[in-house]
DOLO-83233 format. One record per residue: residue number from 1; residue in three letters; chain; x, y, z negated of N, C-alpha, C, O, CB in turn. Coordinates in steps of 0.2 Angstrom, whole numbers, plus 5000, padded with zeros to 4 digits. Last residue first. Glycine has a CB too. Example, Ala and Ser with C-alpha at 12.3 -4.5 7.8 and 13.67 -1.06 7.14 Angstrom:
BEGIN
2_SER_A_5064_4989_4965_5068_4995_4964_5064_5000_4961_5067_5006_4960_5070_4997_4971
1_ALA_A_5066_4972_4961_5062_4978_4961_5066_4984_4961_5071_4983_4958_5057_4978_4955
end
This chain:
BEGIN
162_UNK_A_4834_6316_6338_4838_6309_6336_4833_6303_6336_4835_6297_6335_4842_6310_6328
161_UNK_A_4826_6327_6337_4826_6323_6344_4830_6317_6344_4830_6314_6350_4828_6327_6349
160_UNK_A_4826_6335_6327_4833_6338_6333_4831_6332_6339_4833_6332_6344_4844_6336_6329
159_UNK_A_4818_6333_6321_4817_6338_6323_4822_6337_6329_4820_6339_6335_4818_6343_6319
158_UNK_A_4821_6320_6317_4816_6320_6319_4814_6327_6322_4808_6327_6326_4812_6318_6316
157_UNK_A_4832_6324_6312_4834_6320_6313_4827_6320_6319_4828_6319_6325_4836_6315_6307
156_UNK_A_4827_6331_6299_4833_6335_6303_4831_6330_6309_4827_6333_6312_4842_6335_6299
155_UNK_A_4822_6320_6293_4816_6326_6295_4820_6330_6301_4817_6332_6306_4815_6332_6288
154_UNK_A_4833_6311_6288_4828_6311_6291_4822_6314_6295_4820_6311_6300_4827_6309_6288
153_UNK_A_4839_6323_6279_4842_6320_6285_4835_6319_6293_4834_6322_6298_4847_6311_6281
152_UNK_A_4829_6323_6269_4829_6329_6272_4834_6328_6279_4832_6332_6284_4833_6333_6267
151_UNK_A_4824_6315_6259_4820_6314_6264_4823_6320_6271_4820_6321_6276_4811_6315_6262
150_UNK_A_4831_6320_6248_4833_6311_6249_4828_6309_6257_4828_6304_6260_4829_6304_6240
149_UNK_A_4826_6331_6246_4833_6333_6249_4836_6324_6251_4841_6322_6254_4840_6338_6241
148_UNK_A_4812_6331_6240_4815_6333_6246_4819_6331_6250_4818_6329_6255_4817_6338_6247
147_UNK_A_4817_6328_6228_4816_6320_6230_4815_6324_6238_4816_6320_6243_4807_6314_6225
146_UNK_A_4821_6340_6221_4824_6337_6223_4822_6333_6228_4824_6334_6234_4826_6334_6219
145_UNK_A_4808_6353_6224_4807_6348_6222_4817_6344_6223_4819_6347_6228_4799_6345_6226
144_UNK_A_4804_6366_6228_4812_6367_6227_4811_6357_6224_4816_6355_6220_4816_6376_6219
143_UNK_A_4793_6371_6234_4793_6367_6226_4801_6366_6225_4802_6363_6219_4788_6359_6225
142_UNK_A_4793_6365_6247_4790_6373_6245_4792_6373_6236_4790_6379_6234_4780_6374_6247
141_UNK_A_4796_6354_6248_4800_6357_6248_4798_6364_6247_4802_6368_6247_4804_6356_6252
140_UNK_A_4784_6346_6241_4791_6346_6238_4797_6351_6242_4803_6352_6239_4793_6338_6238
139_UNK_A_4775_6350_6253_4775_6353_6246_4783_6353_6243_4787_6358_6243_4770_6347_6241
138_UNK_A_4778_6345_6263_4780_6350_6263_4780_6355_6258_4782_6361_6258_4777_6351_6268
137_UNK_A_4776_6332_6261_4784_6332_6261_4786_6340_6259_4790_6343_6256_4787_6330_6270
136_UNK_A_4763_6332_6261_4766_6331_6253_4775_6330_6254_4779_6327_6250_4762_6325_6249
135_UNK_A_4759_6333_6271_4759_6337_6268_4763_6336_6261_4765_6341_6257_4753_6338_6268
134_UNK_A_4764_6320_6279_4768_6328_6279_4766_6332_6275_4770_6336_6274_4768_6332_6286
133_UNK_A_4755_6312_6270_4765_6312_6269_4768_6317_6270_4773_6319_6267_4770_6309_6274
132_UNK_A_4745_6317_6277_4744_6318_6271_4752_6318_6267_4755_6322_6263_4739_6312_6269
131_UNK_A_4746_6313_6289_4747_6320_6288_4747_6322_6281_4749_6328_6280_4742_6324_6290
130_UNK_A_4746_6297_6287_4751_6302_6291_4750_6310_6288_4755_6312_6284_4750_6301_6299
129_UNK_A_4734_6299_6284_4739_6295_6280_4745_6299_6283_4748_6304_6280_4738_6286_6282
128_UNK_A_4728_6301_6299_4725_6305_6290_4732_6304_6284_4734_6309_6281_4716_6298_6284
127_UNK_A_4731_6294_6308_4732_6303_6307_4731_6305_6298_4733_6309_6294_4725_6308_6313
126_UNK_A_4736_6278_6298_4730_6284_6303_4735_6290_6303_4740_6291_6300_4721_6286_6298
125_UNK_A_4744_6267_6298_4746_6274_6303_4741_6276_6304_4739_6277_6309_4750_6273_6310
124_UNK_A_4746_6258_6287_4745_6262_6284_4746_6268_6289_4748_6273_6287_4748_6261_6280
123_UNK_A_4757_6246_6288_4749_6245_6288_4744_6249_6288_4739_6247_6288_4746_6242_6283
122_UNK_A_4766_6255_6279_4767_6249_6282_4761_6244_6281_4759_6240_6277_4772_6246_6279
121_UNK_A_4775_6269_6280_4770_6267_6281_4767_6258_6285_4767_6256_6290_4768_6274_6286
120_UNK_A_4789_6267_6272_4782_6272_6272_4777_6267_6275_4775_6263_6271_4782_6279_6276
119_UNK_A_4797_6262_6285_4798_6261_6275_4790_6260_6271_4787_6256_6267_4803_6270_6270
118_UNK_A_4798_6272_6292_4795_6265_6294_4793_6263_6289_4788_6261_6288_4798_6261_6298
117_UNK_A_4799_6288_6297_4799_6282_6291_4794_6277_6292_4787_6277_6292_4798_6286_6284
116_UNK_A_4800_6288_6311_4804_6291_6306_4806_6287_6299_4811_6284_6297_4800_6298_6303
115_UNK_A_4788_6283_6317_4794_6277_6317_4799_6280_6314_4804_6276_6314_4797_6276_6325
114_UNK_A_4778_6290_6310_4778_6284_6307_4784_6282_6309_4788_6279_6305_4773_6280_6310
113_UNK_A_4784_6305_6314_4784_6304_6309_4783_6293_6306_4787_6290_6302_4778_6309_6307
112_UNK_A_4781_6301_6331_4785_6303_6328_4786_6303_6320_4792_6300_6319_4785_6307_6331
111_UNK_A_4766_6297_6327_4770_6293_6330_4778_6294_6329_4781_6289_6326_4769_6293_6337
110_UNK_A_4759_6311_6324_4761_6303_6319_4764_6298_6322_4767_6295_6318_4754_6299_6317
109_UNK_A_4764_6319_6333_4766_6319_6328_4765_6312_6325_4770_6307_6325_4763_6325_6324
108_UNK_A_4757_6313_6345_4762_6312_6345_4767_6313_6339_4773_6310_6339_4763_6315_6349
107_UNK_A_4742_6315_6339_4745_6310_6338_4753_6308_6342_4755_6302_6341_4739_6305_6339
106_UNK_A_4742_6329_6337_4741_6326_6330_4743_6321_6333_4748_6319_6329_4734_6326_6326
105_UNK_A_4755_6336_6348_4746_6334_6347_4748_6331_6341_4753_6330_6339_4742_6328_6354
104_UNK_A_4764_6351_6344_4765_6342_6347_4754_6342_6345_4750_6346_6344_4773_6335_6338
103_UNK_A_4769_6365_6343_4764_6361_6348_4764_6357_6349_4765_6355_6355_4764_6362_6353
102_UNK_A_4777_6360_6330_4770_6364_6331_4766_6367_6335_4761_6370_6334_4771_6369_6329
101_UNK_A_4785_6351_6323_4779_6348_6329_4775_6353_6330_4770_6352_6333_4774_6342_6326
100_UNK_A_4795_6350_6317_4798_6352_6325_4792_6353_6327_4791_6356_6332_4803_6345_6331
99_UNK_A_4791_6347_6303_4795_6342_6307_4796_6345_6315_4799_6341_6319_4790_6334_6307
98_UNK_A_4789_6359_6297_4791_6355_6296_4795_6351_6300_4801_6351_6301_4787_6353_6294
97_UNK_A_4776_6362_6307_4784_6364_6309_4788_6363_6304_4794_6366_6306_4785_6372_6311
96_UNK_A_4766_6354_6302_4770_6352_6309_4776_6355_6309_4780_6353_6312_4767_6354_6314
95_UNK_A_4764_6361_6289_4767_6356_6289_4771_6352_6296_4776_6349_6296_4762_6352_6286
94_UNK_A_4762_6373_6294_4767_6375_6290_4769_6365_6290_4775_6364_6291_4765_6379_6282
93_UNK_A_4748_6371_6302_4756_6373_6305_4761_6371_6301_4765_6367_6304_4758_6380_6307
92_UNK_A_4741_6369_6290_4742_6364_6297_4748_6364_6298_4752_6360_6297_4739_6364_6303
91_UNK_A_4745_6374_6273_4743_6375_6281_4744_6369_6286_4748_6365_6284_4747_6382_6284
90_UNK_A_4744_6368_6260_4747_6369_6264_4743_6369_6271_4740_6364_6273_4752_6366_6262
89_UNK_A_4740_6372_6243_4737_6372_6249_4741_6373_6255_4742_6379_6257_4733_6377_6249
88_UNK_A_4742_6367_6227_4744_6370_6233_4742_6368_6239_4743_6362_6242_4749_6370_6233
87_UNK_A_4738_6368_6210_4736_6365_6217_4741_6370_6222_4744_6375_6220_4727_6367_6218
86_UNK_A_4745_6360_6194_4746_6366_6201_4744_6365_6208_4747_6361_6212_4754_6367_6202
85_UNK_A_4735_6359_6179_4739_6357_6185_4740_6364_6192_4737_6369_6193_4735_6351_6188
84_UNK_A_4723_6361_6172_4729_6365_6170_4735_6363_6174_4740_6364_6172_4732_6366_6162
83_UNK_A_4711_6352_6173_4718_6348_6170_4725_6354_6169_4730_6353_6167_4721_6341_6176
82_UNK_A_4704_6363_6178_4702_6360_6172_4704_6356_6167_4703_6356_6161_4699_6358_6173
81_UNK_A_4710_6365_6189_4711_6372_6187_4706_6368_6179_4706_6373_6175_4707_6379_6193
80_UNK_A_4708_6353_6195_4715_6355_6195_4717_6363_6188_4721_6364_6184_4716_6357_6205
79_UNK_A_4696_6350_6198_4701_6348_6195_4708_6350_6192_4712_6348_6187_4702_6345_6197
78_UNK_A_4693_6362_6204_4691_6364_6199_4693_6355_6194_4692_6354_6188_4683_6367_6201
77_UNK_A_4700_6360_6219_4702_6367_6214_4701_6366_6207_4705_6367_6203_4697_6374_6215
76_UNK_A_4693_6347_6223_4701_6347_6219_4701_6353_6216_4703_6353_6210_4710_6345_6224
75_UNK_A_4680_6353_6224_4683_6348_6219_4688_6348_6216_4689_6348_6210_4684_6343_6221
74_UNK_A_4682_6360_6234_4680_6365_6229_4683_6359_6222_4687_6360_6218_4671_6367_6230
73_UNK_A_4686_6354_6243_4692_6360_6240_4691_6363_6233_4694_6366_6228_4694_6367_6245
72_UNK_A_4677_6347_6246_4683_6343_6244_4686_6349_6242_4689_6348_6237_4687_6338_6251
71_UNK_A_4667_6358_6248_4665_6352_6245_4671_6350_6243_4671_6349_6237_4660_6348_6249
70_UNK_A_4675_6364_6260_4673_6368_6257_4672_6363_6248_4677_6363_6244_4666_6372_6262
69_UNK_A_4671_6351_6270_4678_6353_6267_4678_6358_6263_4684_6358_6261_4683_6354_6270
68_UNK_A_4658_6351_6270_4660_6346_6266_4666_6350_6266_4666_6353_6260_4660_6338_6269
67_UNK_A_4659_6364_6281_4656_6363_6274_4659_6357_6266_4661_6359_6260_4651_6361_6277
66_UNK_A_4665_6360_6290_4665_6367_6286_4663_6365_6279_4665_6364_6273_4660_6373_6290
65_UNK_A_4656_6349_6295_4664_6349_6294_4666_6355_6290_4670_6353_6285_4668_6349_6300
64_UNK_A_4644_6356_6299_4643_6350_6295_4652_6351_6290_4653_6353_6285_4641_6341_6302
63_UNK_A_4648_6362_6308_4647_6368_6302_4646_6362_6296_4647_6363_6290_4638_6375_6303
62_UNK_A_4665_6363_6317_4657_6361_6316_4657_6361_6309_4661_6361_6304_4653_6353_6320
61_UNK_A_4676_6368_6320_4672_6369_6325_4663_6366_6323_4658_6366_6325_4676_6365_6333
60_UNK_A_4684_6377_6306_4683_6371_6308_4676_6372_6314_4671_6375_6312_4681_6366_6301
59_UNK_A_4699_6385_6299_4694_6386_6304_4691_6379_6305_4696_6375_6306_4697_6390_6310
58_UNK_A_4709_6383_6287_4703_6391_6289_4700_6389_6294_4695_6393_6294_4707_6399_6292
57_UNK_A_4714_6371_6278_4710_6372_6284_4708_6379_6285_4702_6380_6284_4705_6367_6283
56_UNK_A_4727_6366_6269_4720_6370_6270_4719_6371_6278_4724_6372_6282_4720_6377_6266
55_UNK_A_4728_6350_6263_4729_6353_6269_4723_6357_6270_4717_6355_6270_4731_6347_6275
54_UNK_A_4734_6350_6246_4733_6348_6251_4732_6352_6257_4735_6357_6256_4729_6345_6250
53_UNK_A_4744_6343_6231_4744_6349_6239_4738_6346_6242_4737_6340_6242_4752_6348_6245
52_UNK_A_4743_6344_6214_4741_6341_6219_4743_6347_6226_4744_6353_6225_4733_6340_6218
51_UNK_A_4753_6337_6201_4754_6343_6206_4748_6341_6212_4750_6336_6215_4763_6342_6209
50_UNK_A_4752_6327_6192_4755_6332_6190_4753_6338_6194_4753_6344_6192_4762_6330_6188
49_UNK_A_4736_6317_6195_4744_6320_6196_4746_6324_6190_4743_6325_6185_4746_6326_6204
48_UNK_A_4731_6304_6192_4730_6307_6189_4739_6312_6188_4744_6312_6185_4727_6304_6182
47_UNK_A_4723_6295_6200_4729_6295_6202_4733_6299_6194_4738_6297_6191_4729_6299_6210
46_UNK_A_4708_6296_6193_4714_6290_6194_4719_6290_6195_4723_6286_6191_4714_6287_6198
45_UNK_A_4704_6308_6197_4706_6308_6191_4710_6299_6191_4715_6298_6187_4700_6310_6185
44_UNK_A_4706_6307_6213_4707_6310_6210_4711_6310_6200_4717_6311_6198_4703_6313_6213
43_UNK_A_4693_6296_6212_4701_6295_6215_4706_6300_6213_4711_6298_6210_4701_6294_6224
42_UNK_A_4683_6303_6208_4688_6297_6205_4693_6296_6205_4697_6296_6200_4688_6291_6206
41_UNK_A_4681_6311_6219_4682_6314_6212_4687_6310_6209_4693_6312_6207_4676_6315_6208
40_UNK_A_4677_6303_6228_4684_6307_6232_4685_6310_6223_4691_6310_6222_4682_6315_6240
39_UNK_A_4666_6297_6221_4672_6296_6224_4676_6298_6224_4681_6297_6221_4673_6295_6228
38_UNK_A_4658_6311_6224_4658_6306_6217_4666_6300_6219_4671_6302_6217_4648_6301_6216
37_UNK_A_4656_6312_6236_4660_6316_6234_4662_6312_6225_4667_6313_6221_4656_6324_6235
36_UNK_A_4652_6301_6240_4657_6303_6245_4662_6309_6239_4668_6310_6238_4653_6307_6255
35_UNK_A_4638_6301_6235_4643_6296_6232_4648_6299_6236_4648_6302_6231_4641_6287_6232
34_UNK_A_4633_6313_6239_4633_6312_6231_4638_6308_6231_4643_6310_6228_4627_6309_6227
33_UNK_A_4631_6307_6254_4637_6314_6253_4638_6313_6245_4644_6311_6244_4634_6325_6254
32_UNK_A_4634_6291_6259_4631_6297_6257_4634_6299_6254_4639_6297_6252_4628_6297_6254
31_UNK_A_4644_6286_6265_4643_6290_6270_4639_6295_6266_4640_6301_6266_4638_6286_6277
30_UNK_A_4660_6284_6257_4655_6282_6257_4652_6287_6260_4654_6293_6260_4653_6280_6252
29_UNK_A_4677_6285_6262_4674_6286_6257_4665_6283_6260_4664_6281_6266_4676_6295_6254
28_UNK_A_4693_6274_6263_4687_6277_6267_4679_6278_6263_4676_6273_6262_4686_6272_6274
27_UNK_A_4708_6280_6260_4703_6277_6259_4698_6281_6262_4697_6288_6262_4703_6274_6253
26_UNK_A_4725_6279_6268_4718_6280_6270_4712_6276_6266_4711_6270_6267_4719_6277_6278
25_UNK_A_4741_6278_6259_4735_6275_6259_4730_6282_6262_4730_6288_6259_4734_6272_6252
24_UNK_A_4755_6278_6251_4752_6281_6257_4747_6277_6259_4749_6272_6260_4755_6282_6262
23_UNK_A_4768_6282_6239_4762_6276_6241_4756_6280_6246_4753_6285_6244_4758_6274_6233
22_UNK_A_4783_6281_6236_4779_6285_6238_4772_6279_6240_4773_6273_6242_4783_6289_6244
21_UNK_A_4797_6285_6222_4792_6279_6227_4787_6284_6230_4786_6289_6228_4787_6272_6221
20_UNK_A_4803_6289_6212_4808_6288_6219_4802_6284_6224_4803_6281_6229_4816_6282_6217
19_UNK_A_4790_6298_6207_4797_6297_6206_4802_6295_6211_4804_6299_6215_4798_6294_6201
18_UNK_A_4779_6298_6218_4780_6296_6209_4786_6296_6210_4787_6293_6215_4777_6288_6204
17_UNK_A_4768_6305_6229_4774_6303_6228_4774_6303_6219_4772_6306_6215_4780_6308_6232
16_UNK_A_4754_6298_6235_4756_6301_6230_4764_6298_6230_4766_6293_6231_4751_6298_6223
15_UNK_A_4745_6302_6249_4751_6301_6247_4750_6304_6240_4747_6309_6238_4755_6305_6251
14_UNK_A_4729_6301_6259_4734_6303_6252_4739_6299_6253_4740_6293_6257_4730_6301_6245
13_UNK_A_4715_6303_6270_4723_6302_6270_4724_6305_6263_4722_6310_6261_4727_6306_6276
12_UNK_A_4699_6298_6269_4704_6304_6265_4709_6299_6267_4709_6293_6266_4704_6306_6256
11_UNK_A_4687_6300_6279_4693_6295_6279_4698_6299_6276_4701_6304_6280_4696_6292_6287
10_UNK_A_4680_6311_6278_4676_6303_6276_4681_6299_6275_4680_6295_6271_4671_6299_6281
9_UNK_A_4691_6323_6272_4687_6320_6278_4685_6313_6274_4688_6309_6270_4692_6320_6285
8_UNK_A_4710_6331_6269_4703_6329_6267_4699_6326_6273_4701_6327_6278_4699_6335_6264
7_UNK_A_4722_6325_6265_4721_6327_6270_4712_6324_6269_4710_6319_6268_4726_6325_6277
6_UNK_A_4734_6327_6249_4727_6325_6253_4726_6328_6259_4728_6334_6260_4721_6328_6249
5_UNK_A_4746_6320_6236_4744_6325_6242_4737_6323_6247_4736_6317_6249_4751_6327_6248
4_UNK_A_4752_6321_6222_4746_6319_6226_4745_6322_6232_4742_6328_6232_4739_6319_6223
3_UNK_A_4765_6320_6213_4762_6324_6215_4758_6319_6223_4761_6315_6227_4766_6332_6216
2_UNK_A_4770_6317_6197_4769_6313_6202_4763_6320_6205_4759_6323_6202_4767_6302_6201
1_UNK_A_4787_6321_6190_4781_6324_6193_4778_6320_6198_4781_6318_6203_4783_6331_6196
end
């Protein structure tokens, strides 16, 4: 199963995990909205998952932001729901408390997660990129996925403060 995970925004964070490999990348989409979203579409049927997650959002302080992300969910839904794939939407919290972080700041989390797995992210530390790993850690284990249980020490490890 290769599953794609997304943290949406001009600067999409993704993760696609494929089998034993993981690929993490920030690409930074174009300002105009037609082409931003015509992109972010591509990229999508490029990867071409089996499983997409990404990071739902309920609340955003500006209406510009509200929106486009309304625009990015609406996309992947209706990829997703057109390839007969499985979306899933994972909460903020659910992926911070994942790793211990659910009053950590977004960037003590990515710091903590990058020196976790160093392997991962090499060239590659935005918040975006980063959140996008945790979301798509937090998939495979909502998903009884195996390739969880080869990242699971590690996660333990970053909870407990090791």
């Amino acid at each position: 199963m290769k599953l794609l995970s997304l943290d949406f925004g001009r600067s999409l964070g993704l993760a696609v995990f494929n089998g034993d490999k993981v690929y993490v990348s920030d690409v930074y989409l174009p300002q105009e909205l037609g082409e931003r979203f015509s992109t972010f579409s591509r990229v999508i049927r490029e990867i071409e998952p089996d499983v997409i997650a990404y990071e739902k959002v309920c609340r955003h302080l500006g209406t510009e932001a509200a929106h486009q992300y309304g625009a990015y969910e609406g996309i992947t839904l209706k990829y997703a729901h057109e390839n007969n794939i499985k979306c899933v939407p994972i909460y903020v919290m659910t992926a911070k408390a994942l790793f211990g972080c659910a009053k950590t700041s977004k960037e003590a989390m990515k710091v903590l997660i990058v020196n976790a797995f160093p392997g991962v992210f090499t060239g590659v530390e935005t918040h975006n990129a980063v959140d996008a790993f945790a979301i798509g850690l937090t998939c495979l284990k909502q998903l009884g996925d195996e390739r969880y249980e080869s990242y699971r020490d590690t996660i333990n490890n970053v909870v407990s403060g090791k």
